[in-house]
N, C-alpha and C positions, 0 to 999 in steps of 0.2 A: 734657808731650807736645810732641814739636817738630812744627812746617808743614813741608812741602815743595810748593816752586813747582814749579807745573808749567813742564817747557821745548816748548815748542813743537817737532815732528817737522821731518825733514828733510823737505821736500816735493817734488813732482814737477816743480814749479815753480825751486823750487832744484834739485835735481836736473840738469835742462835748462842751466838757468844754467851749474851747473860743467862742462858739456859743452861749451855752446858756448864757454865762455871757455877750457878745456883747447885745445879745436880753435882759437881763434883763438892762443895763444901757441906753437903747435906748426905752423900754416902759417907765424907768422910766423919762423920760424925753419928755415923748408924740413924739416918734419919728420911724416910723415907718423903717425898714431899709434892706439889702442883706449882708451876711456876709458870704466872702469865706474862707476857710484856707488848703494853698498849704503844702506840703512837701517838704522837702528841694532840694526835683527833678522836683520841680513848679508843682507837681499832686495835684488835688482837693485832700483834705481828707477828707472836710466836706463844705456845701453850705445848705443857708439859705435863702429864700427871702420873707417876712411877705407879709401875702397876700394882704396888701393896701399898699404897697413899691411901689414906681414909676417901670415899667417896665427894663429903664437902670442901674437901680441899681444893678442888676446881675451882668450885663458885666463890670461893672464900680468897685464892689468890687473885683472880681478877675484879672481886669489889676493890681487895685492898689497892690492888695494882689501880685500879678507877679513881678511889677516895684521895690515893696520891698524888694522882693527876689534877686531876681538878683544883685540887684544895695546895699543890704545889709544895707540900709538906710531906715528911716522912709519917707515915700514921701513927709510928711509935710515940709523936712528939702529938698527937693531937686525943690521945685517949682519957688525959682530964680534961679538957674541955668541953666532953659531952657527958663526964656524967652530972647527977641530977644539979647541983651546983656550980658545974661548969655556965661561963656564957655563949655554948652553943650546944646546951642541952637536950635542945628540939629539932637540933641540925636533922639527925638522924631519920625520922620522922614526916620534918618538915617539906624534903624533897620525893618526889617518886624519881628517884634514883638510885642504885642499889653501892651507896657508902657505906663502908666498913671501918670501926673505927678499932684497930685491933693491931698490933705491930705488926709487918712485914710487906708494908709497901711500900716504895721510897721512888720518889718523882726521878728522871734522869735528865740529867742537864749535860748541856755544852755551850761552852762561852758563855757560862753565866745563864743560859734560855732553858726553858723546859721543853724537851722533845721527846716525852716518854712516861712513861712508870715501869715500873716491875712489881709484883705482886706474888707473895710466896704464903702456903698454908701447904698446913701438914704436920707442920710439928709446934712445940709450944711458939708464944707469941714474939719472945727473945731469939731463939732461937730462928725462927722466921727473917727476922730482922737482919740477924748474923748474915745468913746465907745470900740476901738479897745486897746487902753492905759491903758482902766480900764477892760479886760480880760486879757490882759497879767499879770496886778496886781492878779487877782485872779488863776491863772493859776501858778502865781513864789509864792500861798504861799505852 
């Protein structure tokens, strides 16, 4: 019979953290933005949207913050593989669920488990990325 450790949840506590640490790497970079962060059952824990963030930024940080959850990848790393010659180019389509295949959502892990995503729009698709990369830096110290 094997053990399995328990990993500790992503918490609201955390949660907050990759919020405010999204929004400080995204003022500092004059970049105004929406920052959602799921639990590892794709529940909002925490949502952000700075009040001159484009309006779609909302919905757009929480597909990608979903897309990464699920699919347990950074979105960054899965946007050729949906288009038309990619081999999951009807992913998109295929499910009635609202996946974004667009950089800035990135799965969170502990001990190697996925207990999370985080989800940024608002500014370009790199830059997305950036900001959501550099709160999990502050988040894993």
């Amino acid at each position: 019979m094997s053990t399995t450790t328990a990993v500790a949840p992503l918490t609201t506590a955390d949660a907050e953290l990759l919020v405010d640490a999204t929004r400080t790497a995204a003022e500092a970079a004059g970049v105004t933005v929406s920052v959602t962060v799921l639990d590892a059952g794709g529940h909002v824990l925490a949502f952000r949207r700075d009040d001159r963030a484009v309006l779609i930024s909302g919905e757009t940080s929480t597909r990608k913050a979903y897309t990464a959850l699920q699919l347990n990848a950074p979105t960054a790393d899965l946007v050729d593989l949906v288009k038309p010659d990619g081999p999951f180019h009807s992913l998109p389509t295929a499910l009635d669920r609202p996946l974004l295949f667009i950089a800035g959502g990135i799965p969170v892990h502990r001990d190697g488990r996925p207990i999370g995503a985080i989800g940024v729009g608002g500014g370009a698709p790199e830059q997305d990325h950036s900001f959501a990369a550099a709160a999990l830096a502050r988040l894993a110290r």
